[in-house]
LOKOL-943747 format. One record per atom (N, C-alpha, C): residue in three letters; y, x, z; chain; residue number from 1; atom name. Coordinates in steps of 0.05 Angstrom, whole numbers, padded with zeros to 5 digits, always signed. Each point is the difference from the previous one (the first is absolute). Last residue first. Example, Ala and Ser with C-alpha at 12.3 -4.5 7.8 and 13.67 -1.06 7.14 Angstrom:
BEGIN
+--------+--------+--------+--------+--------+-----+-------+
: residu :     py :     px :     pz : chaine : num : atome :
+--------+--------+--------+--------+--------+-----+-------+
:    SER : -00045 : +00257 : +00142 :      A :   2 :     N :
:    SER : +00024 : +00016 : +00001 :      A :   2 :    CA :
:    SER : +00022 : -00015 : +00014 :      A :   2 :     C :
:    ALA : -00115 : +00006 : -00001 :      A :   1 :     N :
:    ALA : +00024 : -00018 : +00000 :      A :   1 :    CA :
:    ALA : +00024 : +00018 : +00000 :      A :   1 :     C :
+--------+--------+--------+--------+--------+-----+-------+
***
This chain:
BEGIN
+--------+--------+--------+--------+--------+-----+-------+
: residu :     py :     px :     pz : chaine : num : atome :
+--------+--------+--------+--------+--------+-----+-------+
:    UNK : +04800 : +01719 : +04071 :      A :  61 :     N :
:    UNK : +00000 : +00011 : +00017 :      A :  61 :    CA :
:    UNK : -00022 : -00018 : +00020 :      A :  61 :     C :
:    UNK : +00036 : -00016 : -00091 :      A :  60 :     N :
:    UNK : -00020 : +00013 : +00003 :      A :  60 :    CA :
:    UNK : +00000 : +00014 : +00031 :      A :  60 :     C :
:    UNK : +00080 : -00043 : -00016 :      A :  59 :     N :
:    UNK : -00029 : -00026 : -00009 :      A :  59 :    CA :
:    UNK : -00020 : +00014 : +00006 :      A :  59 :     C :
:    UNK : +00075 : +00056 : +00004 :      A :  58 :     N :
:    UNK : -00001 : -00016 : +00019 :      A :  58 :    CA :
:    UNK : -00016 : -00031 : -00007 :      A :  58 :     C :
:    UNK : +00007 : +00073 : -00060 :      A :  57 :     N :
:    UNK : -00007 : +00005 : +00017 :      A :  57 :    CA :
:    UNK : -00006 : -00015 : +00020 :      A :  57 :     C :
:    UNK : +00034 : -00032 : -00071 :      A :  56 :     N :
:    UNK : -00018 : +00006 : -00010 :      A :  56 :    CA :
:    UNK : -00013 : +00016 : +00030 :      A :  56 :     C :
:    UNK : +00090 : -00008 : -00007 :      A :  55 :     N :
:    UNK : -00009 : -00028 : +00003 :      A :  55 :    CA :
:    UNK : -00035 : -00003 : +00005 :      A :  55 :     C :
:    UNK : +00052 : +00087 : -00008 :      A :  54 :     N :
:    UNK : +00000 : -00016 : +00019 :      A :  54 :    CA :
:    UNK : -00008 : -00032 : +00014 :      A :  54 :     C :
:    UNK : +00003 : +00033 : -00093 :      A :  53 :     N :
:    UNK : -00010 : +00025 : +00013 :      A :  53 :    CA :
:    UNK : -00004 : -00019 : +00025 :      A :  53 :     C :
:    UNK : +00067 : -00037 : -00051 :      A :  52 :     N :
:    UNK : -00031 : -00005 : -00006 :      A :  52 :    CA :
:    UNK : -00018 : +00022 : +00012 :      A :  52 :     C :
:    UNK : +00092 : +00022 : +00013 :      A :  51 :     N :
:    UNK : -00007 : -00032 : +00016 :      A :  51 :    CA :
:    UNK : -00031 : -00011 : -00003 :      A :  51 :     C :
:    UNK : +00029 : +00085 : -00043 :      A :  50 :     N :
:    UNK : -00001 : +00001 : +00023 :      A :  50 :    CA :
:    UNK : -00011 : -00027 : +00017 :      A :  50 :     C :
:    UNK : +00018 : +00003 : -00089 :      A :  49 :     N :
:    UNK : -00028 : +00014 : +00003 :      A :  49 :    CA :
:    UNK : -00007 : -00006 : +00024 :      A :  49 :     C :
:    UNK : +00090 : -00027 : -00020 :      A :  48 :     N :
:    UNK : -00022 : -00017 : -00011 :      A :  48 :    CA :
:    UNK : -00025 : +00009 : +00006 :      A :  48 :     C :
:    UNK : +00076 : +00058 : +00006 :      A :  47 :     N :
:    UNK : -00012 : -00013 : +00025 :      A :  47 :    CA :
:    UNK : -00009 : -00023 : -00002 :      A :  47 :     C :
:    UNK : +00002 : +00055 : -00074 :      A :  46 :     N :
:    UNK : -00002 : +00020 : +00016 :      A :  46 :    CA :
:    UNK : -00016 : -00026 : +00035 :      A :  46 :     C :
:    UNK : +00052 : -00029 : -00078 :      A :  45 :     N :
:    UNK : -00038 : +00005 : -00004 :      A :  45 :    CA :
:    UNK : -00002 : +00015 : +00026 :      A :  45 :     C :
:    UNK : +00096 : -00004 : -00004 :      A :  44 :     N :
:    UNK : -00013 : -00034 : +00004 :      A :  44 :    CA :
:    UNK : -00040 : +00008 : -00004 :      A :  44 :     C :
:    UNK : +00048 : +00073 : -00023 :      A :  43 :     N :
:    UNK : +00004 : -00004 : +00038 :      A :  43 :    CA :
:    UNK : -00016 : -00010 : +00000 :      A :  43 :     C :
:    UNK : +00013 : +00001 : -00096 :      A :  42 :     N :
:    UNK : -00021 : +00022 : +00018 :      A :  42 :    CA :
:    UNK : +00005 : +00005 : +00025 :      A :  42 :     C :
:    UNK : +00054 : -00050 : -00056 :      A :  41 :     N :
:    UNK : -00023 : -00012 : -00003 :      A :  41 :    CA :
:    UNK : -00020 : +00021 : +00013 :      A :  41 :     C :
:    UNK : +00086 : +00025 : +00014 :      A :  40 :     N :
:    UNK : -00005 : -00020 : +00005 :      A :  40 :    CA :
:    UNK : -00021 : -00013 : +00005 :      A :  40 :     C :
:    UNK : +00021 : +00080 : -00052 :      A :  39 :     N :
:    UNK : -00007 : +00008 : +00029 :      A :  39 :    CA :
:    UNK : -00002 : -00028 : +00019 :      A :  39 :     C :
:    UNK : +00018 : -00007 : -00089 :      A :  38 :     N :
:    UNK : -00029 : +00014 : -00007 :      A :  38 :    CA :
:    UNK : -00002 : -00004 : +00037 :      A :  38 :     C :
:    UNK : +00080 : -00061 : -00036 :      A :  37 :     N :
:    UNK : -00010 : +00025 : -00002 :      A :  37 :    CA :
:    UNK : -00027 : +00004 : +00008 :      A :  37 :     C :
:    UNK : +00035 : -00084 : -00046 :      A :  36 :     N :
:    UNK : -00009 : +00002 : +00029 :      A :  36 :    CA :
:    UNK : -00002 : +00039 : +00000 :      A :  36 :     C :
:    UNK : +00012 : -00071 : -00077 :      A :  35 :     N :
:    UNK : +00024 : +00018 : +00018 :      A :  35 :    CA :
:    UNK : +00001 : +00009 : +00022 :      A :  35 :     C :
:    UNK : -00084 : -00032 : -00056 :      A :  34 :     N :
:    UNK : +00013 : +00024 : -00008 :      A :  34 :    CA :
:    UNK : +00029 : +00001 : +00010 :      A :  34 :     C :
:    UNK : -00036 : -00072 : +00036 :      A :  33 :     N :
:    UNK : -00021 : +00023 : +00003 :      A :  33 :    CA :
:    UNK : +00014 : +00022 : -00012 :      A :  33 :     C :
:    UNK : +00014 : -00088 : -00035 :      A :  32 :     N :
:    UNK : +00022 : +00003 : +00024 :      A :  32 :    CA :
:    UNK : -00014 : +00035 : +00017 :      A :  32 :     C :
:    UNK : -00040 : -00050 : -00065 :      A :  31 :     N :
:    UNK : +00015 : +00012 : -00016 :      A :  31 :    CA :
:    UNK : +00022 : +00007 : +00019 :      A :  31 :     C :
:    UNK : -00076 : -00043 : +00037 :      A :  30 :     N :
:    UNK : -00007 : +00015 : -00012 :      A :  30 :    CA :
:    UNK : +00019 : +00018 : -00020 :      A :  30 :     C :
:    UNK : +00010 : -00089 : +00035 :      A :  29 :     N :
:    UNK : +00002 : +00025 : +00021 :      A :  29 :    CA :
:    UNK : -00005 : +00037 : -00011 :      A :  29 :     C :
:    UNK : +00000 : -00076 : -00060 :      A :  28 :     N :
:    UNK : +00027 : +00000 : +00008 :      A :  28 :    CA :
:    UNK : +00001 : +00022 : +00031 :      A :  28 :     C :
:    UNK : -00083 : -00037 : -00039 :      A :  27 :     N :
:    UNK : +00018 : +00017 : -00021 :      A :  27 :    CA :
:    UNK : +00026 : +00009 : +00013 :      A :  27 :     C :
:    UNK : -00054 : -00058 : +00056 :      A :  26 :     N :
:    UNK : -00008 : +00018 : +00003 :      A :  26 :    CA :
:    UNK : +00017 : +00028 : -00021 :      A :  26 :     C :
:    UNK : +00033 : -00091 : +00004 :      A :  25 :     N :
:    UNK : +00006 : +00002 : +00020 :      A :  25 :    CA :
:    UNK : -00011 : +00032 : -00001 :      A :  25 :     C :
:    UNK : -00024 : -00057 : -00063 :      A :  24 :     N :
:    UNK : +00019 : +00009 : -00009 :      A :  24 :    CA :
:    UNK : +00015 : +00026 : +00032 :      A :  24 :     C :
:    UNK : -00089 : -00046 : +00008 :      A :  23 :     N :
:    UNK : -00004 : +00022 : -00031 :      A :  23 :    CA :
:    UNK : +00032 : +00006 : +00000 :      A :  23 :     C :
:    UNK : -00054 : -00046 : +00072 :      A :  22 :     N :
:    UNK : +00027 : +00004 : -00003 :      A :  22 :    CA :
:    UNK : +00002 : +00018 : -00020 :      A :  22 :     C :
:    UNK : -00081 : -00042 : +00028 :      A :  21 :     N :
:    UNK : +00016 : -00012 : +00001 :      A :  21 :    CA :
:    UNK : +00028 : -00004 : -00004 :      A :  21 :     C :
:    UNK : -00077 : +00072 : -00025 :      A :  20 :     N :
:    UNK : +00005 : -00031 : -00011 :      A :  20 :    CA :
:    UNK : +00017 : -00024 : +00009 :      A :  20 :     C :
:    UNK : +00005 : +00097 : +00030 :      A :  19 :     N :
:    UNK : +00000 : -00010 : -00023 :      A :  19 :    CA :
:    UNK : +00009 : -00028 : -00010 :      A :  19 :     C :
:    UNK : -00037 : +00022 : +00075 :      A :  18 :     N :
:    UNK : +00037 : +00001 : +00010 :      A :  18 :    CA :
:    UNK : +00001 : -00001 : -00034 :      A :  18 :     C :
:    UNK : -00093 : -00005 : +00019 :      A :  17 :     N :
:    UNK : +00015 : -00026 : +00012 :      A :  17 :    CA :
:    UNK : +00025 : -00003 : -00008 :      A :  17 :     C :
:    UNK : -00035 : +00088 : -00015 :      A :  16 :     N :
:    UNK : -00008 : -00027 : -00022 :      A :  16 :    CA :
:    UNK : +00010 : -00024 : +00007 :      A :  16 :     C :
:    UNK : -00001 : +00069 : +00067 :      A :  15 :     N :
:    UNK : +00020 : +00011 : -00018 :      A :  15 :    CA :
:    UNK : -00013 : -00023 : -00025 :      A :  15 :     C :
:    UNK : -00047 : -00016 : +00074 :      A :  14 :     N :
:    UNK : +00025 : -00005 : +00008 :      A :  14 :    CA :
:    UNK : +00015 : +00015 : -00024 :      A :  14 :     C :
:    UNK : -00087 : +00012 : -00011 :      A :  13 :     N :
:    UNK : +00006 : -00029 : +00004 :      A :  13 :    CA :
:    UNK : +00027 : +00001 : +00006 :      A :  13 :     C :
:    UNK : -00026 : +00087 : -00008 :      A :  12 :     N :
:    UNK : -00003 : -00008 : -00016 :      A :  12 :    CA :
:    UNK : +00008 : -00034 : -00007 :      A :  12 :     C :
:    UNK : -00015 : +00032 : +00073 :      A :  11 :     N :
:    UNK : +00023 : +00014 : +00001 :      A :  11 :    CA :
:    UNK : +00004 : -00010 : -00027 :      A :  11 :     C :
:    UNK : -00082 : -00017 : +00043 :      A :  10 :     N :
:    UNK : +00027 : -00009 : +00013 :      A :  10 :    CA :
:    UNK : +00022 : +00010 : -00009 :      A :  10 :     C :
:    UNK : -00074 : +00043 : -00036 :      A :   9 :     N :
:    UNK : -00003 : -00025 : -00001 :      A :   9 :    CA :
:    UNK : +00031 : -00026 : +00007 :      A :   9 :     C :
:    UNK : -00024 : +00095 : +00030 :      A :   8 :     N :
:    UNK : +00018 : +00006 : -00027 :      A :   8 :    CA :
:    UNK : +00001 : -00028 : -00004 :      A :   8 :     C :
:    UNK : -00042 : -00004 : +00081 :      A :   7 :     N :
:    UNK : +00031 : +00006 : +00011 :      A :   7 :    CA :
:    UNK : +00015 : +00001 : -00033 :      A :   7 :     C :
:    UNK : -00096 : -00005 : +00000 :      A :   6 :     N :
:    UNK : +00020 : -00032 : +00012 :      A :   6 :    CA :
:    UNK : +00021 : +00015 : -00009 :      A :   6 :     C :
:    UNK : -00046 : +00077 : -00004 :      A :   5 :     N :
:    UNK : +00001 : -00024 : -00029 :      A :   5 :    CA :
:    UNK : +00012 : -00021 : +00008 :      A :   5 :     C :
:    UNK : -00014 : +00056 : +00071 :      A :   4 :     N :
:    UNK : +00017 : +00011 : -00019 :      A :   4 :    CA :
:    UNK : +00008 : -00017 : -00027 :      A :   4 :     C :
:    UNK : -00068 : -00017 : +00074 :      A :   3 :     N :
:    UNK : +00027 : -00010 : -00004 :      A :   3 :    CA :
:    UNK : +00030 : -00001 : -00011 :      A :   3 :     C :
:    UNK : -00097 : +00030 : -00015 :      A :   2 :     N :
:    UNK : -00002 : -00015 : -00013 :      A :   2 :    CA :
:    UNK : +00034 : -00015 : +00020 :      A :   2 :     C :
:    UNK : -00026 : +00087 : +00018 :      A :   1 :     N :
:    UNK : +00006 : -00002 : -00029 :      A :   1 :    CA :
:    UNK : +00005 : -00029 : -00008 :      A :   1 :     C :
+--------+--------+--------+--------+--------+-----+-------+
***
């Protein structure tokens, strides 16, 4: 559990960082998102899980 919290912790830091250093850069991605079809953004997560899955495994092993 308690690496569960780092790992939300870490995640949390790096999405504030990308914030704060690139506020116009982050808006601008972000409005770029809604031309992205649905089935797109749901591969890319898909093998985002995948890669982190496997990442996550292969440390804990």
């Amino acid at each position: 559990m308690r690496e569960l919290i780092i790992a939300f912790g870490l995640f949390l830091f790096i999405e504030g960082i990308l914030y704060a250093l690139f506020p116009s850069k982050m808006k601008n991605m972000l409005k770029k998102i809604d031309t992205i079809k649905d089935s797109q953004l749901r591969s890319g997560g898909l093998i985002f899980a995948v890669i982190g899955f496997f990442i996550i495994w292969y440390l804990k092993r």
